[in-house]
VMD Tcl script that builds the backbone (N, CA, C; Angstrom):
set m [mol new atoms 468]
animate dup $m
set s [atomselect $m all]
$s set {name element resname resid chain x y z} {
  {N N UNK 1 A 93.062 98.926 130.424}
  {CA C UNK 1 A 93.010 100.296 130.861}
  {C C UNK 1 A 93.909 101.139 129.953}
  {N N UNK 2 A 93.682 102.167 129.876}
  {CA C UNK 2 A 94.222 103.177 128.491}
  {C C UNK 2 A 94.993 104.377 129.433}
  {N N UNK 3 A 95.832 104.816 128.977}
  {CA C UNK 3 A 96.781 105.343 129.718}
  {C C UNK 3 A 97.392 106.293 128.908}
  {N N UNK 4 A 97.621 107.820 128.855}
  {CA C UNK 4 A 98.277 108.493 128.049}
  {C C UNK 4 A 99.625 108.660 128.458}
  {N N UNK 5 A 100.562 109.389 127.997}
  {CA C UNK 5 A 102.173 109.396 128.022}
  {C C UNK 5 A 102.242 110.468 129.685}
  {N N UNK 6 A 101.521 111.295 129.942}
  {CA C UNK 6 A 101.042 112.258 131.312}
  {C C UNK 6 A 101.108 111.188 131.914}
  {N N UNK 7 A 100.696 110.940 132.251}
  {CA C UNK 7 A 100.000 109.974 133.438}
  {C C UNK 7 A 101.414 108.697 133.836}
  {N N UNK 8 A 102.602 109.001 133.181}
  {CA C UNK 8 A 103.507 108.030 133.726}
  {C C UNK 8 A 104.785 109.429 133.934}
  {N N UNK 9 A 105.738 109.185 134.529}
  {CA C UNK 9 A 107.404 109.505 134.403}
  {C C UNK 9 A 107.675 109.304 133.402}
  {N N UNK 10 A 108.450 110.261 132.568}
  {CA C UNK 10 A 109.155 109.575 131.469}
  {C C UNK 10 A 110.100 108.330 131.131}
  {N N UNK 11 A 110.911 108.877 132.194}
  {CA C UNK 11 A 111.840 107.323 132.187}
  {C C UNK 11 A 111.475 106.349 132.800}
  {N N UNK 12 A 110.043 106.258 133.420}
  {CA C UNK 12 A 109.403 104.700 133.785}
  {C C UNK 12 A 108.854 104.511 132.023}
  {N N UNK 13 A 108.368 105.415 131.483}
  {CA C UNK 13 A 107.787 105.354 130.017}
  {C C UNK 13 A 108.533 104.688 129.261}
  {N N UNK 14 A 109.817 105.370 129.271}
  {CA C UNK 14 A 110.771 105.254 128.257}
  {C C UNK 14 A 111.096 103.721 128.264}
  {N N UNK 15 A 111.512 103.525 129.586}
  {CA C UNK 15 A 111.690 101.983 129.603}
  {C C UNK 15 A 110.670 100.449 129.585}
  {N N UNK 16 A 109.603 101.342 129.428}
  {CA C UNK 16 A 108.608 100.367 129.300}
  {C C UNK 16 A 108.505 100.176 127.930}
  {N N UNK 17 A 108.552 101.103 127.229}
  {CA C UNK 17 A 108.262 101.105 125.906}
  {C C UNK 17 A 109.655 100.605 125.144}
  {N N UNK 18 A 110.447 100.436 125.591}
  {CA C UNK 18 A 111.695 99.769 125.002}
  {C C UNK 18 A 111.740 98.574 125.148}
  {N N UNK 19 A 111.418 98.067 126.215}
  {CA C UNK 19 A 111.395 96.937 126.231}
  {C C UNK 19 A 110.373 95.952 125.258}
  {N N UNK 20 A 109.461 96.721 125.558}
  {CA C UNK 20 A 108.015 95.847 124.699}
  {C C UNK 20 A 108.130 95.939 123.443}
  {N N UNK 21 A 109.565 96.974 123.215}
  {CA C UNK 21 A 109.711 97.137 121.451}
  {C C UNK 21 A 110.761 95.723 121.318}
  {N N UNK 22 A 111.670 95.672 122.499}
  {CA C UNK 22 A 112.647 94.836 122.257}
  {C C UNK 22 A 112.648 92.977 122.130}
  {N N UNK 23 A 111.195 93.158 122.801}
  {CA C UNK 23 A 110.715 91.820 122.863}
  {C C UNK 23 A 109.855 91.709 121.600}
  {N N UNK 24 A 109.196 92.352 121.323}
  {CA C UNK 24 A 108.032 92.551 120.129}
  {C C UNK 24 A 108.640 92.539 118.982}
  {N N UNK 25 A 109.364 93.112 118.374}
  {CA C UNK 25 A 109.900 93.787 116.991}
  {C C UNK 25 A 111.002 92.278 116.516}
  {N N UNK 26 A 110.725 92.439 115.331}
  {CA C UNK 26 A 111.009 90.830 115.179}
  {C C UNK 26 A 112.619 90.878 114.799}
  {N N UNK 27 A 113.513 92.062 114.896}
  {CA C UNK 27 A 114.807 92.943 114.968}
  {C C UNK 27 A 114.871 93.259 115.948}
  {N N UNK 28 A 114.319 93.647 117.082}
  {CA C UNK 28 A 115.013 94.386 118.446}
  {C C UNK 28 A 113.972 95.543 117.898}
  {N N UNK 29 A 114.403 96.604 119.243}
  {CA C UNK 29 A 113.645 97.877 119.112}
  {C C UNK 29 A 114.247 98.454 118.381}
  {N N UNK 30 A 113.668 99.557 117.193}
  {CA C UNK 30 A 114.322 100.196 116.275}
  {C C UNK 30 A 114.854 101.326 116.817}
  {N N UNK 31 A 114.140 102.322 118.240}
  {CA C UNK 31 A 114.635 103.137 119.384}
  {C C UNK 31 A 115.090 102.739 120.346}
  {N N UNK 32 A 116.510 103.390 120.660}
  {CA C UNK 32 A 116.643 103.451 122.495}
  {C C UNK 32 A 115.799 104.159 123.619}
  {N N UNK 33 A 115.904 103.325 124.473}
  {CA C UNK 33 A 115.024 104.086 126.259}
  {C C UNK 33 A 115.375 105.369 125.586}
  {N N UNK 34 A 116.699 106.278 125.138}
  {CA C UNK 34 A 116.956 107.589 125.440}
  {C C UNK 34 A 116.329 108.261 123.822}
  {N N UNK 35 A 116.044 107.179 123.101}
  {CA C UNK 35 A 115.180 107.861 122.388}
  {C C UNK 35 A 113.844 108.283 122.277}
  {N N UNK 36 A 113.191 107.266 123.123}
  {CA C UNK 36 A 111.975 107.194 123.477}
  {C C UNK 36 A 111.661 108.237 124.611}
  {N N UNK 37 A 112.303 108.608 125.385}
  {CA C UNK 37 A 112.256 109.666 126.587}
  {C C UNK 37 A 112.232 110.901 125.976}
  {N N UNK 38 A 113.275 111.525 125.007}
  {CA C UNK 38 A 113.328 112.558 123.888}
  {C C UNK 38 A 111.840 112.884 123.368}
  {N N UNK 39 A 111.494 111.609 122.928}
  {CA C UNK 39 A 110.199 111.762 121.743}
  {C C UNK 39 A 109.102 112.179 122.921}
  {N N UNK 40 A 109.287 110.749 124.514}
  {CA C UNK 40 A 107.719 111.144 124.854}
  {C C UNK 40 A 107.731 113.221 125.805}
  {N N UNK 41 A 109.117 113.647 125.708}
  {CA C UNK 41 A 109.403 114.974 126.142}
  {C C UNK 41 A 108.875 115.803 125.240}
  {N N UNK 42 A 108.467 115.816 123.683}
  {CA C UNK 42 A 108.078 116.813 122.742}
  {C C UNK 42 A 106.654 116.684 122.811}
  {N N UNK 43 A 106.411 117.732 123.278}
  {CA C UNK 43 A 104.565 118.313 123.174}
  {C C UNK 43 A 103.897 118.035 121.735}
  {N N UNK 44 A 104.582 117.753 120.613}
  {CA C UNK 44 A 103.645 117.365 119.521}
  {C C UNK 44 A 103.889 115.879 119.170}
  {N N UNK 45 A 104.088 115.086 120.508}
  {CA C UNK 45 A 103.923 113.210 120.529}
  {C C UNK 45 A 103.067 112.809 121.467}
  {N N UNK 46 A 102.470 111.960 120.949}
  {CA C UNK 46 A 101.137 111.412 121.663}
  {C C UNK 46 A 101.451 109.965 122.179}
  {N N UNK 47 A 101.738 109.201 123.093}
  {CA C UNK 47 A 101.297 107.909 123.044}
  {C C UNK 47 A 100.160 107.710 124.049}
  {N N UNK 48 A 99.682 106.157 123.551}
  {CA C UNK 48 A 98.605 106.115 123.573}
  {C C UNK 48 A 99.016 104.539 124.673}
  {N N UNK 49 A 98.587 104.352 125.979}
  {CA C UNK 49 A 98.943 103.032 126.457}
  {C C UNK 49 A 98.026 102.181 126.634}
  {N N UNK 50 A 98.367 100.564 126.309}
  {CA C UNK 50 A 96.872 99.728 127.069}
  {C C UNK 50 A 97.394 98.931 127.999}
  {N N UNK 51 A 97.095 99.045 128.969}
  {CA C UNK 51 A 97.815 98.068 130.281}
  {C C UNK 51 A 96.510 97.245 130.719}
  {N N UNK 52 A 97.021 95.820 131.086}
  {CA C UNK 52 A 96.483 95.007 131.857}
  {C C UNK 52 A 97.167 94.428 133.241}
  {N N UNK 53 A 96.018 94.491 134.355}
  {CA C UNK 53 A 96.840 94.004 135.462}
  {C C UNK 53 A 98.490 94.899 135.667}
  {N N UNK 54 A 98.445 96.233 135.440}
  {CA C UNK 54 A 99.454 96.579 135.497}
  {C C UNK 54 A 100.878 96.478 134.365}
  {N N UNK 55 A 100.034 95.582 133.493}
  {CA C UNK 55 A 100.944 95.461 132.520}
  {C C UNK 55 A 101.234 95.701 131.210}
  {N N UNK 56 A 102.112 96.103 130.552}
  {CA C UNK 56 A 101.891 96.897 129.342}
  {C C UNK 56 A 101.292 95.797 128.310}
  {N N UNK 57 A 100.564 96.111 127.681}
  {CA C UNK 57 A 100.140 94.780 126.786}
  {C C UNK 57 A 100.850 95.581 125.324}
  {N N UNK 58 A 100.304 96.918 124.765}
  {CA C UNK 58 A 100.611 97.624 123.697}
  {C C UNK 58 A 100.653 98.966 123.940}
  {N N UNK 59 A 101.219 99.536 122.956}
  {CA C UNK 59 A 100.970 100.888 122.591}
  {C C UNK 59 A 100.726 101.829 120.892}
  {N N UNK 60 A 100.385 102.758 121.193}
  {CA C UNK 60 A 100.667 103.412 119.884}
  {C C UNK 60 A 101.350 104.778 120.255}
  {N N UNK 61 A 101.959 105.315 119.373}
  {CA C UNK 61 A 102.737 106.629 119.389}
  {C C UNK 61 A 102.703 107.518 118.002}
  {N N UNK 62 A 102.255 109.136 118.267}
  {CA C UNK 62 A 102.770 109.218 116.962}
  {C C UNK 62 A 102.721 110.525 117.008}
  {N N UNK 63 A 103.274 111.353 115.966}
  {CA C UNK 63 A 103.670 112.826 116.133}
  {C C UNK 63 A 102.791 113.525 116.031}
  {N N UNK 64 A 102.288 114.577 115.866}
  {CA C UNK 64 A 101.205 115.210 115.032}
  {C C UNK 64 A 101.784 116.665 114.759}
  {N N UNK 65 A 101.475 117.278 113.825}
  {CA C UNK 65 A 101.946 118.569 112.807}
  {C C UNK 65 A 100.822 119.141 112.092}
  {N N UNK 66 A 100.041 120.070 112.672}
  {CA C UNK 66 A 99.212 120.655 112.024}
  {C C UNK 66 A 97.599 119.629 112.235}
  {N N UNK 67 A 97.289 119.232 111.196}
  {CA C UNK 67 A 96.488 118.505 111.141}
  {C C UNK 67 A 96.650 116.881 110.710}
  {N N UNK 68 A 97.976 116.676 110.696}
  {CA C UNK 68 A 98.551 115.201 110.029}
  {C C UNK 68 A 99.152 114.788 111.486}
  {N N UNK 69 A 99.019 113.666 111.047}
  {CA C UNK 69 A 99.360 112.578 112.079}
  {C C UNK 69 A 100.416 111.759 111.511}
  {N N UNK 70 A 101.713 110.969 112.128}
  {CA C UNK 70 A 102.456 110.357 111.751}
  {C C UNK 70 A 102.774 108.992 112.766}
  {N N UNK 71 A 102.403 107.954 112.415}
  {CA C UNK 71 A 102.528 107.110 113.509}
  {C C UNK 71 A 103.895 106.191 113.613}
  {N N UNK 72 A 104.543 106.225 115.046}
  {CA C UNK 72 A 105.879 106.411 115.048}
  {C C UNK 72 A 105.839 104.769 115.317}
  {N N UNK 73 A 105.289 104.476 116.466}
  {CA C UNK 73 A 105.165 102.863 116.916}
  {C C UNK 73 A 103.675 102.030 117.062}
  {N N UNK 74 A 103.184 101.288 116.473}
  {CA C UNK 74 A 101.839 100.358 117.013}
  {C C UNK 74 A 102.610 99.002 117.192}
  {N N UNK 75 A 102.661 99.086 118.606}
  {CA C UNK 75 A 103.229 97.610 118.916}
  {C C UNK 75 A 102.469 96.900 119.619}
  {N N UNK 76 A 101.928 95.473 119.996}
  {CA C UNK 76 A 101.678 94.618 120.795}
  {C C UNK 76 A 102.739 93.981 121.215}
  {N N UNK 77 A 102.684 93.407 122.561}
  {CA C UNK 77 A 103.547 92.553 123.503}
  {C C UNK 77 A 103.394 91.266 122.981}
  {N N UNK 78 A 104.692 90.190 122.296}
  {CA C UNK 78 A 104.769 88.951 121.876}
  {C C UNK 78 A 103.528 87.814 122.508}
  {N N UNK 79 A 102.997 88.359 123.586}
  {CA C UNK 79 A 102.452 87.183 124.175}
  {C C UNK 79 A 100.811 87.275 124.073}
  {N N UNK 80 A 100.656 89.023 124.150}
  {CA C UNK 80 A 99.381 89.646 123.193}
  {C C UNK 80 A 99.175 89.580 121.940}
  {N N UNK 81 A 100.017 89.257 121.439}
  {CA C UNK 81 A 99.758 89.608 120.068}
  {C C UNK 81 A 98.917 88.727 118.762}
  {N N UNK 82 A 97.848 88.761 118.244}
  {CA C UNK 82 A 96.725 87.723 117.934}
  {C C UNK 82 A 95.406 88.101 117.944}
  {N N UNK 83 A 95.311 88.912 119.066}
  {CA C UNK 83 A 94.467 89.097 120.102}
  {C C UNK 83 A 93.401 90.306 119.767}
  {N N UNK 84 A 94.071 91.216 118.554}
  {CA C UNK 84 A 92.954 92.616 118.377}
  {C C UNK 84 A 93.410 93.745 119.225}
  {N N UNK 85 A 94.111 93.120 119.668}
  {CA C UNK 85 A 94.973 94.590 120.171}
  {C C UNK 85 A 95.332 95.800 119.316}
  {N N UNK 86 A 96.169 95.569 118.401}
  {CA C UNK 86 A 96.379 96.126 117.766}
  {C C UNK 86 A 95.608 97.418 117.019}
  {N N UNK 87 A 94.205 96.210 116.585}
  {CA C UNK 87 A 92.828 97.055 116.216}
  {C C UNK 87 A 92.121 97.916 117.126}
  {N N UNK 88 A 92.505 97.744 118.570}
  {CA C UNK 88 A 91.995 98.459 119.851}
  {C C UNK 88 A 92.691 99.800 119.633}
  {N N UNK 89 A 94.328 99.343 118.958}
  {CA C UNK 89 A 94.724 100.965 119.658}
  {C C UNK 89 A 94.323 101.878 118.738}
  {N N UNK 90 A 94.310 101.518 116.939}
  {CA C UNK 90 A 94.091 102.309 115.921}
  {C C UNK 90 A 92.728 102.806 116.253}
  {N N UNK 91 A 91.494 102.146 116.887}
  {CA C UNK 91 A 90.490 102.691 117.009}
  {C C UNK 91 A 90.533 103.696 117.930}
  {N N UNK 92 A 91.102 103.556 118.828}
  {CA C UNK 92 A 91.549 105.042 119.970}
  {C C UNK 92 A 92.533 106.027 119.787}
  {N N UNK 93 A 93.257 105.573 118.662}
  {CA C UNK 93 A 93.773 106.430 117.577}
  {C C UNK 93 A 92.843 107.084 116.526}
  {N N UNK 94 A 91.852 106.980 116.222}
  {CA C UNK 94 A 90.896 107.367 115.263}
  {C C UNK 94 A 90.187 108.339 116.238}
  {N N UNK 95 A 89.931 107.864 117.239}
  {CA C UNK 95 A 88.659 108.697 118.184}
  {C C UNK 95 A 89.754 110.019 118.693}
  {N N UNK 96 A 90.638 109.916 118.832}
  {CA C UNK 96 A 91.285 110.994 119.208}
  {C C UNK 96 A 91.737 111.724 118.102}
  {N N UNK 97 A 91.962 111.537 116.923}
  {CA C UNK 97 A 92.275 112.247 115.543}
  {C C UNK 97 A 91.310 112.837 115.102}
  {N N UNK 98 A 89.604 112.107 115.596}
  {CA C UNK 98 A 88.274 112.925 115.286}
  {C C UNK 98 A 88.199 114.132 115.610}
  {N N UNK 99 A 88.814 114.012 117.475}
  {CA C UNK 99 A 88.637 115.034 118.606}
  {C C UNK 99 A 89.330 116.457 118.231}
  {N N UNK 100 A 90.221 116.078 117.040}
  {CA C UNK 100 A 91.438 117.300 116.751}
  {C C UNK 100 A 91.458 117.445 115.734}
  {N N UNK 101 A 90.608 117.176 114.774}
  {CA C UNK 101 A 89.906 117.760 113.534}
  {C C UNK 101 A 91.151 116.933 112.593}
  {N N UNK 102 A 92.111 115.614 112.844}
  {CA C UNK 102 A 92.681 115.222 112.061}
  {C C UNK 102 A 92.462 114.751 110.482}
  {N N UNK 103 A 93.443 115.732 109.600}
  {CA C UNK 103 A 93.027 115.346 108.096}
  {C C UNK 103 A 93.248 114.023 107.222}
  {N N UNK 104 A 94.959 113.522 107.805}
  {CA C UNK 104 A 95.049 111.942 107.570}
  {C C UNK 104 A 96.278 111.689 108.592}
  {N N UNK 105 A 96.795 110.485 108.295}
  {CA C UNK 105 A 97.307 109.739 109.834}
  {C C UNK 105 A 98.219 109.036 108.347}
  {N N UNK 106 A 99.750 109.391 108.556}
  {CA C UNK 106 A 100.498 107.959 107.940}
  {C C UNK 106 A 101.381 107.172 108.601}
  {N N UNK 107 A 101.752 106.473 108.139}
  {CA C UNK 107 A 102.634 105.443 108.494}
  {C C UNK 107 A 103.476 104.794 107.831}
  {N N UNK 108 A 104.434 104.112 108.156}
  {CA C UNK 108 A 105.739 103.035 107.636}
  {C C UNK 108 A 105.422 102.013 108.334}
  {N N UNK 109 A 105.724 100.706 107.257}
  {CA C UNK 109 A 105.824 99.101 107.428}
  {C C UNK 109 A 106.949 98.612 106.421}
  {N N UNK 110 A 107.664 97.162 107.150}
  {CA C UNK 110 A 108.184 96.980 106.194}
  {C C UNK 110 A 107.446 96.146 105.951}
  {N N UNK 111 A 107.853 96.065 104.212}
  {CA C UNK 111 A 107.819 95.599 103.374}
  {C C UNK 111 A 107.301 93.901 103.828}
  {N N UNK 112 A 107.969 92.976 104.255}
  {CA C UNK 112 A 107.687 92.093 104.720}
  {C C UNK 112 A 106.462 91.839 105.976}
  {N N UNK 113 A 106.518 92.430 106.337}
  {CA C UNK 113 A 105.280 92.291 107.227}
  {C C UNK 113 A 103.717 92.213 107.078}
  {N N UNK 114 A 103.405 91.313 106.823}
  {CA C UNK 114 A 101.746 91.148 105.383}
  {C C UNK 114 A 100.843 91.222 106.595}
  {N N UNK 115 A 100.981 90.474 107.577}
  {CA C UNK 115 A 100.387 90.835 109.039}
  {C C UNK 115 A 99.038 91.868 109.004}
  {N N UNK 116 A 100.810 93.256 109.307}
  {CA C UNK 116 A 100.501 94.486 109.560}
  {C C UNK 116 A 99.968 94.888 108.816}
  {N N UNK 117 A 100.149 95.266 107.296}
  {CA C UNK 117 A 100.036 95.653 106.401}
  {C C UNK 117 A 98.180 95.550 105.523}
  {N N UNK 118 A 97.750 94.069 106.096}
  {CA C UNK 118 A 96.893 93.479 106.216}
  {C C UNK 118 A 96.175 94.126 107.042}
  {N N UNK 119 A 96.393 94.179 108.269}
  {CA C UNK 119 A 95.490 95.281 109.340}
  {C C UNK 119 A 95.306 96.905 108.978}
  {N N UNK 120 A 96.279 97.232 108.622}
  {CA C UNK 120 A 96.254 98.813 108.523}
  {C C UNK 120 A 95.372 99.167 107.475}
  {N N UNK 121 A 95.242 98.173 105.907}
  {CA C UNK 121 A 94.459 98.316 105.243}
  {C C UNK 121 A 92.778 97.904 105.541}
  {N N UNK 122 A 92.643 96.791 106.413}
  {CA C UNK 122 A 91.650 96.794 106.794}
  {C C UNK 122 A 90.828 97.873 107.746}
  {N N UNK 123 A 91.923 99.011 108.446}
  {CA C UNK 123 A 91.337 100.197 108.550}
  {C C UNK 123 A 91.474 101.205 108.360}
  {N N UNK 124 A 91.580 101.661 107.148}
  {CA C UNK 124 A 91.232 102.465 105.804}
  {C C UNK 124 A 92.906 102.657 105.421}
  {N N UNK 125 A 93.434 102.441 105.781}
  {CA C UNK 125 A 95.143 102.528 105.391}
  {C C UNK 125 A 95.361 102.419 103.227}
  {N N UNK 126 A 96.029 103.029 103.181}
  {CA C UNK 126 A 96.071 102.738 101.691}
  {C C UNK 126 A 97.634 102.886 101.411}
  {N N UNK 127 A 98.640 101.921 100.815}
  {CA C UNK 127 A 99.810 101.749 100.431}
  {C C UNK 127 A 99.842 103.371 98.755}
  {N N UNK 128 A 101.152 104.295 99.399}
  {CA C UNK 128 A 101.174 105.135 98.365}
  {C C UNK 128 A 102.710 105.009 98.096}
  {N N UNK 129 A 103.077 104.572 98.467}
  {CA C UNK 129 A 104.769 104.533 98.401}
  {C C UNK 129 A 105.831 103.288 98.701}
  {N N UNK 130 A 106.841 103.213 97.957}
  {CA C UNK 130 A 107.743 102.519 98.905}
  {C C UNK 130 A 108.638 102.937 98.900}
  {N N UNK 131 A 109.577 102.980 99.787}
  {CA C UNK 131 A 111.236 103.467 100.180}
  {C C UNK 131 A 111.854 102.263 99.985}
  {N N UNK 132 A 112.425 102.408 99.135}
  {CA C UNK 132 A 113.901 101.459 98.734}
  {C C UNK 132 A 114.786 101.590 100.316}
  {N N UNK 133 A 114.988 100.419 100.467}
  {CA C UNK 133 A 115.633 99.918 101.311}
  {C C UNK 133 A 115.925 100.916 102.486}
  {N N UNK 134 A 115.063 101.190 102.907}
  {CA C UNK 134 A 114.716 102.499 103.959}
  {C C UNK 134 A 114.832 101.213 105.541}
  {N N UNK 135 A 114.969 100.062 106.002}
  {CA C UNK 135 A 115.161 99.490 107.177}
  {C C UNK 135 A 116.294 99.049 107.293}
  {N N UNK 136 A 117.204 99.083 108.114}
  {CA C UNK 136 A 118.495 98.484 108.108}
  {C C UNK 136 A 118.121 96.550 108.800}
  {N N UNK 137 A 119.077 95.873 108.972}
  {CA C UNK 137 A 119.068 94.609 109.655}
  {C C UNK 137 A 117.625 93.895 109.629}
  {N N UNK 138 A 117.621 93.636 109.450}
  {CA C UNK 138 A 118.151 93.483 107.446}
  {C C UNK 138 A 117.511 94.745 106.591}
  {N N UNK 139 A 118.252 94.806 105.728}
  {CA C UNK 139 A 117.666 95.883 105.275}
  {C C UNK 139 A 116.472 95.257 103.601}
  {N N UNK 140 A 115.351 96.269 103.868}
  {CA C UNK 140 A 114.217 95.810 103.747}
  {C C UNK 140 A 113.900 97.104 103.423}
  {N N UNK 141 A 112.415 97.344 101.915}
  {CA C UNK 141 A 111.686 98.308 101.817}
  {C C UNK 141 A 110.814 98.560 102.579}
  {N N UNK 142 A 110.321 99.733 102.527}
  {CA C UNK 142 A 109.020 100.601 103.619}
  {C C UNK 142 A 107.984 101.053 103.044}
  {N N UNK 143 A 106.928 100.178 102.926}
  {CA C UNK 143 A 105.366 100.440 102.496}
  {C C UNK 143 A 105.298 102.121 103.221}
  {N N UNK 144 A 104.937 103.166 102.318}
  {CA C UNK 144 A 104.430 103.943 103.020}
  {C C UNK 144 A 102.778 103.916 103.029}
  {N N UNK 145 A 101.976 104.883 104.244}
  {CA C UNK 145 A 100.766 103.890 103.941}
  {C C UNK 145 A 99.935 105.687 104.841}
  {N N UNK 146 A 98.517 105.715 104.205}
  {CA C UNK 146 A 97.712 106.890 105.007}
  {C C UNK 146 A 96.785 106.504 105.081}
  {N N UNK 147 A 95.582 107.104 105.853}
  {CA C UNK 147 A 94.386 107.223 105.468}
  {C C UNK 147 A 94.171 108.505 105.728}
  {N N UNK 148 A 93.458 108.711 105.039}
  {CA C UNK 148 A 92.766 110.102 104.813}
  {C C UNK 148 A 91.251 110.207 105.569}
  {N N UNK 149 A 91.156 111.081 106.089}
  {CA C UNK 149 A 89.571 111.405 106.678}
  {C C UNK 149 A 88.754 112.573 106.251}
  {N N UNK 150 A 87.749 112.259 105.574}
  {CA C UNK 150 A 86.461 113.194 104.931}
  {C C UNK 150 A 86.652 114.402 105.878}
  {N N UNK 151 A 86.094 115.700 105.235}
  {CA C UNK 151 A 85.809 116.808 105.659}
  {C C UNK 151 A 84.796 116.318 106.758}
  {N N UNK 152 A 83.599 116.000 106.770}
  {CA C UNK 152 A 82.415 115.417 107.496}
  {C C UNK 152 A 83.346 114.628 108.699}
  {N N UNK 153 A 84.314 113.981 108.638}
  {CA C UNK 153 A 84.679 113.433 109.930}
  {C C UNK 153 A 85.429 114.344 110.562}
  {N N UNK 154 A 86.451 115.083 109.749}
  {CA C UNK 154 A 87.247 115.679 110.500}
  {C C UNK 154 A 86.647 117.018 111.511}
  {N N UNK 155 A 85.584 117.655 110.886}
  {CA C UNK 155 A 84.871 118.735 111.800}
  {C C UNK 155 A 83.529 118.509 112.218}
  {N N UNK 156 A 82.726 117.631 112.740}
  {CA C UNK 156 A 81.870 117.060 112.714}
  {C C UNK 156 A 81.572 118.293 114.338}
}
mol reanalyze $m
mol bondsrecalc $m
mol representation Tube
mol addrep $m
């Protein structure tokens, strides 16, 4: 079941989403609950929830500015994770970037993560950058990464 950031309390949000970062993220969560409450409080952040049985399985989050998109978190839950989840949320990330005439969508990975990096390119993601040692603990470079969407998709 799909769930937008409305549809909960913030600080039931906040803490859901910390946690699933804290279990998930192969460092801990890179945000606190009180950062995450901040972000899901600003009218130009979107998250995006998938719950099963009541339970958070993943999410995505991400800012938007104009017509660009910036994606803040795509996480799956350690015990989901394998599973296409991941590919579930970017696709309901796409359908909603259609809905709002979005021009491209970027993102940060580190460097190490071939996984991710692997997925994002498999949907249309393209590596344009890296940030020198832009992750702390360990500190690690940051693939920057977009895709871009045709005139024809974006106003269809």
């Amino acid at each position: 079941m799909w769930k937008a950031k409305e549809e909960f309390q913030a600080e039931q949000l906040a803490e859901l989403l910390y946690e699933t970062c804290a279990k998930s993220y192969q460092y801990g969560s890179p945000w606190s609950a009180h950062q995450f409450i901040e972000d899901i409080q600003q009218k130009h952040s979107m998250y995006i929830v998938l719950l099963a049985d009541s339970q958070l399985i993943g999410f995505i989050s991400v800012q938007t500015i104009l017509d660009e998109m910036e994606v803040t978190h795509c996480v799956v839950s350690k015990e989901h994770q394998g599973q296409g989840y991941a590919k579930k949320l970017l696709e309901k990330l796409f359908q909603y970037a259609e809905e709002k005439a979005i021009s491209r969508i970027f993102l940060e990975v580190r460097q190490m993560h071939q996984k991710a990096q692997t997925l994002y390119q498999s949907m249309g993601f393209e590596p344009y950058y890296t940030r020198k040692q832009y992750y702390h603990h360990p500190i690690e470079d940051a693939v920057l990464m977009k895709r871009e969407f045709s005139k024809e998709e974006c106003y269809k």
